[in-house]
C-alpha positions in Angstrom: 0.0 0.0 0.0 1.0 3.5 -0.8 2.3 5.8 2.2 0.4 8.0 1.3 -2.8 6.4 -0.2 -4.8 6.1 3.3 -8.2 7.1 1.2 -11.0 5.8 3.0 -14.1 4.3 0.9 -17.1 6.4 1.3 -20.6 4.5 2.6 -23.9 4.9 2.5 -25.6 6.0 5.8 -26.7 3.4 8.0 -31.0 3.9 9.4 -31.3 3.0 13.2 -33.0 0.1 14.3 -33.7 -1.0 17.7 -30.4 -2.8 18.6 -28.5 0.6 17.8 -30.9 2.5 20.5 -30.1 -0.4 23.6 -26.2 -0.1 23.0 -26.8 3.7 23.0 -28.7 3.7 26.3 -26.8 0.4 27.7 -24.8 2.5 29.9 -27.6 2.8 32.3 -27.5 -1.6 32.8 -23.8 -0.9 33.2 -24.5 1.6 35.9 -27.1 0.3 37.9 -26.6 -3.1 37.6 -23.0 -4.4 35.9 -20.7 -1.6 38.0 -22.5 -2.2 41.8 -22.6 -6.4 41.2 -18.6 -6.3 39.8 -17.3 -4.8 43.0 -18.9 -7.2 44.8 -17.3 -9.8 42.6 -14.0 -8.5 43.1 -14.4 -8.2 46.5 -15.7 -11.4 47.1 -12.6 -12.9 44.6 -10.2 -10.9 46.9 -11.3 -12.2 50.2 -11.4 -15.3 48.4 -7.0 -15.0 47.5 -6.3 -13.5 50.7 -7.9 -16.6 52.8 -5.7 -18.9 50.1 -2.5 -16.9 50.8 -3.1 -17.6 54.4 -2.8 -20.9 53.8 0.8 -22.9 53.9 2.1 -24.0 51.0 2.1 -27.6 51.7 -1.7 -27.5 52.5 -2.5 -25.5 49.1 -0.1 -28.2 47.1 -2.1 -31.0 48.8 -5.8 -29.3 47.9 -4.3 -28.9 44.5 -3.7 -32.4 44.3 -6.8 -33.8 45.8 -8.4 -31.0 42.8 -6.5 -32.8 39.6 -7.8 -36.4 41.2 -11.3 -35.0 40.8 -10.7 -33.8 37.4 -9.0 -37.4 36.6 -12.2 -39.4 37.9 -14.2 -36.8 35.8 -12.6 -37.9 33.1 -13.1 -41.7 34.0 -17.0 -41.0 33.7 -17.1 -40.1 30.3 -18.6 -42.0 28.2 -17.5 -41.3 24.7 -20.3 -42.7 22.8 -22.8 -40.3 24.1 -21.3 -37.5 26.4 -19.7 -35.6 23.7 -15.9 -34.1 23.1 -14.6 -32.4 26.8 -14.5 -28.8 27.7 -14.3 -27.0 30.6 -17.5 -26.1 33.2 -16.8 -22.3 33.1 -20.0 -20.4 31.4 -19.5 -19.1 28.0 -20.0 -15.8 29.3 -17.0 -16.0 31.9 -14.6 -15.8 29.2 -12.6 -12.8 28.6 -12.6 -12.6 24.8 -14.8 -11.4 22.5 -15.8 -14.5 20.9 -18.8 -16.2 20.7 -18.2 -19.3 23.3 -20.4 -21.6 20.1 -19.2 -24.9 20.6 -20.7 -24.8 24.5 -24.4 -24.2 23.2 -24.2 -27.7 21.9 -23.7 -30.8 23.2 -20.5 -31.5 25.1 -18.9 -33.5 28.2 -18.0 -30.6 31.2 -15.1 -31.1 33.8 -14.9 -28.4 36.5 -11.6 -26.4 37.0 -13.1 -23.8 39.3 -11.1 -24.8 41.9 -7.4 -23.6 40.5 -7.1 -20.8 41.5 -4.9 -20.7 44.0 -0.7 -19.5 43.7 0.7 -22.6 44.7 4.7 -21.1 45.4 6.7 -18.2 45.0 10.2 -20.3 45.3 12.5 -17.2 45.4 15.6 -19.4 45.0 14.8 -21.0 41.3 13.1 -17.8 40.7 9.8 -19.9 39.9 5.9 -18.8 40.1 4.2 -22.0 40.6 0.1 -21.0 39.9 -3.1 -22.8 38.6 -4.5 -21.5 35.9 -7.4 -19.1 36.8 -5.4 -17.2 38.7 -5.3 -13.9 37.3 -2.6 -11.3 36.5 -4.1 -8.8 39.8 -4.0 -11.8 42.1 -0.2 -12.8 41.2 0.9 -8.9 41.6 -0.7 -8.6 44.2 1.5 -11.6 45.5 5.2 -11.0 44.2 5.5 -7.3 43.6 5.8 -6.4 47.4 8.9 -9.0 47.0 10.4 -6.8 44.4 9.5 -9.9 41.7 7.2 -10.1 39.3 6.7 -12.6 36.1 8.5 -11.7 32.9 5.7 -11.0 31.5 2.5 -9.6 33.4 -0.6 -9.0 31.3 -2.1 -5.2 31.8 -5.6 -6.3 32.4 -6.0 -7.9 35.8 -9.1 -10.5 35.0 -6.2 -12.4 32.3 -5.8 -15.4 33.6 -2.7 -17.9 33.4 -4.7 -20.4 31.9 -6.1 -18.2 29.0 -2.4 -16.6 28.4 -0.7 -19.9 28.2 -3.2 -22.0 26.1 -4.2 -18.7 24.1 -2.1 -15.6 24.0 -1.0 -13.1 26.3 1.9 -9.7 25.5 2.8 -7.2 27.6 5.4 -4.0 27.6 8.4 -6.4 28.3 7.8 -8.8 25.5 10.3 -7.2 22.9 13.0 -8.9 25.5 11.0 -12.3 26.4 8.5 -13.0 24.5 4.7 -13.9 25.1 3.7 -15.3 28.1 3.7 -18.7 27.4 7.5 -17.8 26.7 8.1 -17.9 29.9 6.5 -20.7 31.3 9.2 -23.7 32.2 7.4 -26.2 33.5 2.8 -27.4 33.0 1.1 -29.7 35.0 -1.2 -31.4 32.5 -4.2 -33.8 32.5 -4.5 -35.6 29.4 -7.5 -37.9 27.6 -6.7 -41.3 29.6 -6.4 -39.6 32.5 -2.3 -39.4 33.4 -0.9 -36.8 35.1 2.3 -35.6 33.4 4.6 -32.6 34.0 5.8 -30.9 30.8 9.3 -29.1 30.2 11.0 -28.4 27.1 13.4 -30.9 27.8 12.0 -33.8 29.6 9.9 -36.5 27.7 6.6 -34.5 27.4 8.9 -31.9 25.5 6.5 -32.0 22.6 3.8 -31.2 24.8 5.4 -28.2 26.3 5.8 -26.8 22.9 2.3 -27.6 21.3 0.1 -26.6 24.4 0.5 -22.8 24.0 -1.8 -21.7 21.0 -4.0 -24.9 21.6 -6.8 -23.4 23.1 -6.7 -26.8 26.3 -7.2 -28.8 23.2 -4.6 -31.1 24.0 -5.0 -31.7 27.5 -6.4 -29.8 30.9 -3.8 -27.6 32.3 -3.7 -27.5 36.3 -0.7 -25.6 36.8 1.8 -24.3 35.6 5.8 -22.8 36.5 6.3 -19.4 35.5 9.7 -17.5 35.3 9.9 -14.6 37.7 12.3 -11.5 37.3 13.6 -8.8 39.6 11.8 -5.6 39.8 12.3 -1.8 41.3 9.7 -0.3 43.1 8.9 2.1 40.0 8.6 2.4 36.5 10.3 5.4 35.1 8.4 6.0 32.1 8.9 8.5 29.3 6.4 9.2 26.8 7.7 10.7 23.3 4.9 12.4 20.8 5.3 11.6 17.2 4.0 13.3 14.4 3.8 12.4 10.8 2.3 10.2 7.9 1.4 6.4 9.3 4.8 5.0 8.6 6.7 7.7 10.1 4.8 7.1 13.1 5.7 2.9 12.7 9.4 3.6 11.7 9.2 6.0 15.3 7.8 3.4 17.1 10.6 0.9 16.4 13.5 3.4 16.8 11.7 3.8 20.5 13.0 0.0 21.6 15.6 -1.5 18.5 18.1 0.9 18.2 19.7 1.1 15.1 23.3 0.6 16.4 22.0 -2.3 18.6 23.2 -1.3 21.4 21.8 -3.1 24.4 22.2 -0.1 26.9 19.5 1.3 24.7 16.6 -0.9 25.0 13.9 -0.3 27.6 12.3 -2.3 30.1 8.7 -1.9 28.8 7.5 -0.4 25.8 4.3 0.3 24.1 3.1 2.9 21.4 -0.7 4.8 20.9 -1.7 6.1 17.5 -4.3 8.3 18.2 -4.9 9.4 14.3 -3.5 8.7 11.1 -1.0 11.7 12.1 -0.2 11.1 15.8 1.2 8.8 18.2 2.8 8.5 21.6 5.7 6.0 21.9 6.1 5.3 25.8 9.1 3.7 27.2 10.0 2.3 30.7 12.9 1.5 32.8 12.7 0.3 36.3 13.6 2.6 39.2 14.1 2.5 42.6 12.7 4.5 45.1 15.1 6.4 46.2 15.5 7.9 42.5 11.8 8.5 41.9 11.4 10.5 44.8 14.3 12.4 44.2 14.0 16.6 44.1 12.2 17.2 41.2 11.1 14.0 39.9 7.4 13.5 39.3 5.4 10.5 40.6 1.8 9.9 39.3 0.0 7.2 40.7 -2.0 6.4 38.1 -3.6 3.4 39.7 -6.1 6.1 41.8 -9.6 5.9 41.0 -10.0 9.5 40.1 -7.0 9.6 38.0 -7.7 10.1 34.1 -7.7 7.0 32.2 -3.6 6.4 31.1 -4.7 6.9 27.1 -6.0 9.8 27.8 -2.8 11.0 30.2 -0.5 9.6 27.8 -2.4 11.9 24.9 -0.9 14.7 26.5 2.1 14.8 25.2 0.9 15.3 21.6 0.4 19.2 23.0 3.1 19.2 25.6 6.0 17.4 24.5 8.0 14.9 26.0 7.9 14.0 29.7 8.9 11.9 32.3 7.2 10.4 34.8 8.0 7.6 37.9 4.5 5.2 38.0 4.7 2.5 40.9 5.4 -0.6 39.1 2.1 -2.3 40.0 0.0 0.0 38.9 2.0 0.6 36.0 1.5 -3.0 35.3 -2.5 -2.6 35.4 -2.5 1.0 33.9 -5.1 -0.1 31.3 -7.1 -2.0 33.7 -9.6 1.1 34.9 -10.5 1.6 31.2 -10.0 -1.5 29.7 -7.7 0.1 27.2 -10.3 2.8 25.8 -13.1 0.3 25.7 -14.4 1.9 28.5 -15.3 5.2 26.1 -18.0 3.3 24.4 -19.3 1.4 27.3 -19.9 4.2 29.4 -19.7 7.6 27.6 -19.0 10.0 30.5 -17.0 7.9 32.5 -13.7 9.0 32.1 -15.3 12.5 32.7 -13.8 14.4 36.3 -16.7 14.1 38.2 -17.6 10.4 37.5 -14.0 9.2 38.6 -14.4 11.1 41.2 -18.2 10.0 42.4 -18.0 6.6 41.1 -14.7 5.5 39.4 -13.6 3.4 42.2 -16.5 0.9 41.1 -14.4 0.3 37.3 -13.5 -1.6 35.6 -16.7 -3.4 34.8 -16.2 -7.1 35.1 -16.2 -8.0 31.0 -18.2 -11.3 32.4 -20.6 -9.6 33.6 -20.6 -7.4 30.3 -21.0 -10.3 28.5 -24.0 -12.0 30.5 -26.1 -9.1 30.1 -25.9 -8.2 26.7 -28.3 -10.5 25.2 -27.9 -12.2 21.7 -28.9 -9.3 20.1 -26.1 -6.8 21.3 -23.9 -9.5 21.1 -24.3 -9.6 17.3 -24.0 -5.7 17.1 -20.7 -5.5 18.6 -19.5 -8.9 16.0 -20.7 -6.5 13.5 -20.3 -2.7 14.3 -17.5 -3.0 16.6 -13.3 -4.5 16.7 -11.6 -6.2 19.2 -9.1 -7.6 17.3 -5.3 -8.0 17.5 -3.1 -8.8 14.2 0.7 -10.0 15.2 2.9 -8.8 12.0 6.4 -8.7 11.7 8.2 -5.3 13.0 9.1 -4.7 9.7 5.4 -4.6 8.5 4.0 -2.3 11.1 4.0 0.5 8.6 1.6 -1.3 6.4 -0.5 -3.1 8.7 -1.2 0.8 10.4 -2.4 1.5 6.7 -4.0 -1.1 6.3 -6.7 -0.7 9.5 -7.0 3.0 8.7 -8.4 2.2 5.1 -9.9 -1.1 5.7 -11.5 -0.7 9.7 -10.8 3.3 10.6 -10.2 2.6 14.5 -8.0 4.9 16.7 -6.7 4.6 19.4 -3.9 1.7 18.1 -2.0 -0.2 20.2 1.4 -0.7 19.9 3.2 -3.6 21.5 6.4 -5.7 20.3 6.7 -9.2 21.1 9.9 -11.7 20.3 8.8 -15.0 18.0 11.6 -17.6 18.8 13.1 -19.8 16.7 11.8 -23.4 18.6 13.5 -26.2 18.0 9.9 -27.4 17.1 7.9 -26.1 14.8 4.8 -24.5 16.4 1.4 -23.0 15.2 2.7 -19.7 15.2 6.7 -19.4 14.0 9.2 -16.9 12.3 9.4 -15.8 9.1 11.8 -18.8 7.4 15.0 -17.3 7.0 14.4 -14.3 8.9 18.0 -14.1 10.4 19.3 -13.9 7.3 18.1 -10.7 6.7 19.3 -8.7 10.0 15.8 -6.4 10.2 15.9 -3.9 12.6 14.9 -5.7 15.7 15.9 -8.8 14.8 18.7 -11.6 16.6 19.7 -14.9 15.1 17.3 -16.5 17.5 14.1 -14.7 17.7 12.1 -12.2 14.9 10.7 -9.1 16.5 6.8 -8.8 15.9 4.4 -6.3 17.1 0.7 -6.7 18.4 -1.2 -3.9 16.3 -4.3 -3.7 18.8 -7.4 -2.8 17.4 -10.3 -2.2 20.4 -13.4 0.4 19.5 -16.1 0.9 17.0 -14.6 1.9 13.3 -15.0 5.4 12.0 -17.5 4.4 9.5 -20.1 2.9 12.3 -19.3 6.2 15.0 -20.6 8.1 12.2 -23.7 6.0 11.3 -22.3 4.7 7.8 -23.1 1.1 7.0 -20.1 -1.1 7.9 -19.7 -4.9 7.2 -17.9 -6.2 10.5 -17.7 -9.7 8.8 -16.2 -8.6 6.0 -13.4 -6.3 7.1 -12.5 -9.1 9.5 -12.4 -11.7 6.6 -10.3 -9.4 4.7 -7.6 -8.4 7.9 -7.6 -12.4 8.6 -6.6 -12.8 4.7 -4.1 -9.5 4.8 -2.3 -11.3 7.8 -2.0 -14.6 6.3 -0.7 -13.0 3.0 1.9 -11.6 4.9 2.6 -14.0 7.7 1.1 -12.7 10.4 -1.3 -14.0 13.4 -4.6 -13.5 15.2 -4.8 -14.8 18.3 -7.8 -16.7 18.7 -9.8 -15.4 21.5 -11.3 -12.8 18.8 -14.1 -13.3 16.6 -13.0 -15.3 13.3 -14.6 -15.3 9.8 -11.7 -18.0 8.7 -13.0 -21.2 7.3 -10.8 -24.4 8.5 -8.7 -24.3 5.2 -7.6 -21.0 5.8 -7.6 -21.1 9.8 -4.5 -23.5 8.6 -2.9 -21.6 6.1 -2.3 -18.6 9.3 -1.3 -21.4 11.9 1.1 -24.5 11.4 -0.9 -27.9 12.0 1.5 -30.4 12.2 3.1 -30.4 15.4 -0.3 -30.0 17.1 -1.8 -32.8 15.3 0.9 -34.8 16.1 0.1 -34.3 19.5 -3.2 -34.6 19.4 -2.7 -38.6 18.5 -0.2 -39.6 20.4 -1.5 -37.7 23.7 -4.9 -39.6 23.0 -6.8 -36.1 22.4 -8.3 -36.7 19.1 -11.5 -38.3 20.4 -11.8 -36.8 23.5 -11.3 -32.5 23.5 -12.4 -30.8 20.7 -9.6 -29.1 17.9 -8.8 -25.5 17.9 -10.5 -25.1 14.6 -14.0 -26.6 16.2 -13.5 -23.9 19.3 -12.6 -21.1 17.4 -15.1 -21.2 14.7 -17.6 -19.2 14.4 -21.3 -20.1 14.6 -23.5 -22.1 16.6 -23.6 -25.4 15.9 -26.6 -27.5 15.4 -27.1 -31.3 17.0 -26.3 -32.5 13.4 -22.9 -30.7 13.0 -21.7 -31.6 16.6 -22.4 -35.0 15.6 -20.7 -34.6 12.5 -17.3 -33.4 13.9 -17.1 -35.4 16.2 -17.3 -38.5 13.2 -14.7 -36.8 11.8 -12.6 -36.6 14.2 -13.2 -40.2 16.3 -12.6 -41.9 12.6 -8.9 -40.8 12.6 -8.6 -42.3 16.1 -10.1 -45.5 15.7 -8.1 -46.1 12.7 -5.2 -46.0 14.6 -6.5 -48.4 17.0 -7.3 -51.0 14.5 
């Protein structure tokens, strides 16, 4: 695409109907009804980790224990004539994602994993997080930062789960230095179809395992914990945010200068990074370096705690330097981990209008976030089809190098801003994986780039397009069909908790099917869980289409057997 082609087609106007009118005034459920019973969830979730961290660790490794035996005899039941392929218990609704839960409106076979949620160890000498996996990035800061640790890589929003990041996808500012979250993982406790308990490292015998369970979406097996590299932290985060001004790939080529010098120089590269584009025109590139606190509160150094309640929403903060220039800033390095929590990025914007205004922080922003649950369970089927239509939660993971045209690409195709910015290492695995480097990438010493790893960024794409904020008709399915087709064409991914148009054929054109598959047979799954095509697709399945995946999928199995 042409830098300077961003012409954006014109549409015809859009006429109400009565869907467009209860997203409008859906502020006042949120109010009344999603904000007051979310508190109550949080508190009840917080009393619920502070009685756990009470406990010793011995007695939380031996309810953990006593948990995976229950999920093993659950297993046991099934009966695979008639039950259906295994899934977890947790309600469609619970999950964070955007996506359609489909494949629970039809028949399957539920185990329970309510139970793991409990940090298991914090072993300070191997530097280890052991967790199960609904615990949630606020519960495990909440744990190590007052240690000065933290995991390599903590997800912003604090509902994320361990569980989701590992067996789905999960970035954060530090991932240009170690990768996504399941990156970092060392070690997964994992049930599989016959029942066997079996611990998972990249260089033990389940080796294969550890490498296909990340992307699988628990298709391979149920995970019940997992080991989690911790790092040293600094009580702050000493965060400078740069304004950028220029055409779209100025504002990409900025972005990478911000955290891959040029010269590679090592001194050079931040902590955390991330970038906002706020317009075709704008951006603000934000880098971070821990800091102790005796520097931050040094004479003349300025500390903004922008975890308060009343505190404007960090997009919004972070905007400011497009008028005032650079600045510094020392956040504490919790609630710079969470800083998009209060607004769920800018999501918040369109779920309640006026709430990032002064006097609703100050009145009632200590009740946000609003649990996206709880979003989800009161929307109805109806609103739930708008916002697959008329609104984006997507993220496309491109190559660094194709930033620039990927920015120009959702401007002419989608029209969202804010755009989030956020690189992420792709390592070369001894084992191919569904998502992988560019072959050859080394070869051609990109900026960013090391012999082992090729520098991608998350382009995030959260709000309602341009076209649908000012009432043109916009077809969601279609510009999703064509970003899903733009990222395969130039090897990019979309993580999977999003809503998908792809059709199986292509879902395996973007992600790489044979080492999964392979695991899928010899860990006995084919037959038992459902594939990561049949949970991602989109659509509710009939009685007839349930029964015909799972024909299609036992056949394979009992092929082998005979």
């Amino acid at each position: 695409m042409a830098g300077g082609d961003l012409q954006t087609p014109l549409r015809p106007k859009r006429k109400k109907v009565l869907v467009d009118y209860l997203v409008q005034f859906r502020w006042i459920v949120v109010i009344f009804v999603v904000l007051p019973i979310s508190s109550l969830m949080y508190f009840s979730l917080y009393l619920g980790d502070v009685r756990s961290a009470w406990k010793s660790d011995k007695r939380r490794q031996k309810e953990h224990d006593e948990n995976v035996q229950k999920v093993v005899k659950r297993l046991k039941q099934r009966d695979p004539k008639k039950d259906g392929l295994v899934c977890t218990a947790r309600k469609p609704w619970i999950a964070v994602g955007m996506r359609n839960v489909d494949y629970k409106r039809a028949r399957h076979f539920e185990v329970d994993l309510s139970a793991f949620r409990n940090i298991l160890e914090i072993d300070k000498e191997r530097m280890i997080a052991k967790v199960e996996p609904l615990v949630n990035m606020g519960q495990i800061t909440r744990a190590t930062v007052p240690m000065n640790l933290a995991l390599a890589v903590v997800a912003e929003l604090d509902d994320l789960t361990v569980g989701g990041l590992i067996n789905g996808y999960g970035i954060e500012g530090s991932s240009h230095i170690y990768g996504l979250f399941s990156d970092t993982v060392v070690a997964m406790e994992v049930v599989l179809a016959d029942g066997r308990v079996v611990r998972a490292t990249k260089d033990n015998e389940y080796s294969d395992l550890f490498y296909g369970l990340p992307w699988s979406q628990g298709t391979l097996g149920f995970l019940v914990s997992a080991e989690i590299k911790l790092i040293p932290i600094k009580e702050y985060m000493r965060l400078t945010y740069t304004p950028v001004k220029g055409n779209l790939q100025d504002v990409a080529q900025a972005y990478c200068d911000s955290f891959a010098p040029r010269d590679g120089d090592p001194s050079k590269i931040p902590d955390f990074v991330e970038g906002m584009v706020y317009s075709p025109t704008e951006g603000v590139m934000m880098t971070g370096v821990y800091a102790s606190k005796e520097e931050a509160k040094k004479k003349g150094n300025v500390i903004n705690s922008v975890g308060w309640w009343f505190k404007p929403w960090f997009y919004q903060h972070a905007q400011k330097a497009l008028k005032k220039g650079e600045f510094v800033e020392y956040i504490p390095t919790r609630e710079y981990y969470h800083r998009h929590t209060r607004c769920l990025y800018w999501e918040g914007k369109l779920i309640l209008p006026f709430a990032d205004q002064c006097w609703f922080r100050w009145l009632l922003g200590w009740l946000m976030p609003p649990k996206v649950s709880l979003l989800k369970a009161t929307q109805g089927e109806a609103v739930r089809n708008y916002y697959h239509d008329m609104h984006v939660i997507q993220d496309m993971l491109v190559p660094l190098y194709k930033v620039g045209d990927a920015l120009e690409w959702v401007h002419k195709e989608m029209e969202v801003y804010p755009l989030w910015l956020c690189p992420h290492r792709l390592f070369k695995l001894p084992i191919k994986t569904m998502v992988y480097p560019e072959p050859g990438f080394e070869h051609h010493h990109r900026q960013g780039d090391t012999n082992y790893a090729q520098m991608f960024t998350d382009v995030g794409v959260y709000y309602a397009p341009g076209p649908v904020l000012r009432g043109e008709e916009y077809n969601g399915a279609e510009a999703v069909r064509k970003m899903e087709e733009w990222l395969i064409e130039n090897h990019g991914f979309q993580p999977q908790y999003a809503v998908s148009e792809l059709k199986e054929k292509d879902f395996w054109r973007m992600f790489d099917a044979s080492h999964y598959e392979r695991c899928r047979r010899k860990y006995g799954a084919v037959g038992t869980f459902m594939s990561v095509y049949y949970k991602s697709k989109k659509g509710r399945k009939t009685e007839k289409e349930v029964q015909e995946a799972e024909a299609a999928i036992l056949e394979p199995a009992y092929a082998e057997e005979a």
